[in-house]
C-alpha positions in Angstrom: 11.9 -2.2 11.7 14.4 -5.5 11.1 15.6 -5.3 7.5 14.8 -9.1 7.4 12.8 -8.0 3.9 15.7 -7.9 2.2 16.9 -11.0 0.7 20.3 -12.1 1.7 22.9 -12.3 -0.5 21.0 -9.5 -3.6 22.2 -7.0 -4.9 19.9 -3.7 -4.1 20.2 0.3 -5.4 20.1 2.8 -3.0 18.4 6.0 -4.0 17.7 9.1 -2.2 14.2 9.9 -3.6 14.7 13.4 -4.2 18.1 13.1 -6.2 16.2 10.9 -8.8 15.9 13.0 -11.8 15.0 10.4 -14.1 11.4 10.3 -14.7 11.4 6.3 -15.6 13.3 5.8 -12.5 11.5 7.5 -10.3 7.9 6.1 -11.4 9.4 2.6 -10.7 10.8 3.3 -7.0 7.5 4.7 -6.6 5.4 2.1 -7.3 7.4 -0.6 -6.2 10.5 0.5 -3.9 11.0 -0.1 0.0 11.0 3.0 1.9 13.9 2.9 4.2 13.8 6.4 6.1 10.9 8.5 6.1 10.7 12.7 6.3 7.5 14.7 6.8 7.9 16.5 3.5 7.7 12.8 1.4 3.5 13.2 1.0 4.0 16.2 -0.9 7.1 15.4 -2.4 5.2 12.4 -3.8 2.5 14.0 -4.9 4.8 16.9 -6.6 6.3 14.2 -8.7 3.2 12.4 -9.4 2.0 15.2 -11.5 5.1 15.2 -13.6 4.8 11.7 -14.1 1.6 11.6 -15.6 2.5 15.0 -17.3 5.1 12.9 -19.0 3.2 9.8 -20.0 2.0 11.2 -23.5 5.4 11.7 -24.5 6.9 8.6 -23.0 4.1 6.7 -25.0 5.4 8.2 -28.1 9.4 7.7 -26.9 8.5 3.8 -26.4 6.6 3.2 -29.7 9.7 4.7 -31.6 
């Protein structure tokens, strides 16, 4: 697929999925990054850290009311 999604001239971060250990992070490039390269374990991956996500929301509703 041509990379012509990418604007010319921004600045982008690169992340391997599965090095991101931050929980903010990772919800964000979830929802709203460009997969690059696929593997056939990324389904389940996703779904792995899905469940920590929302595990997480209660306290990261109390971490962002403080």
């Amino acid at each position: 697929m041509p990379m012509s999604f990418l604007p010319i001239g921004k600045e982008i971060d690169l992340v391997v999925l599965n090095t991101a250990r931050n929980l903010y992070l990772l919800e964000s490039i979830l929802e709203k990054g460009i997969l690059l390269k696929d593997h056939e374990m990324r389904p389940e991956y996703e779904v792995y850290k899905q469940h920590d996500i929302i595990d997480f929301k209660v306290f990261r509703n109390i971490i962002d009311a403080v």
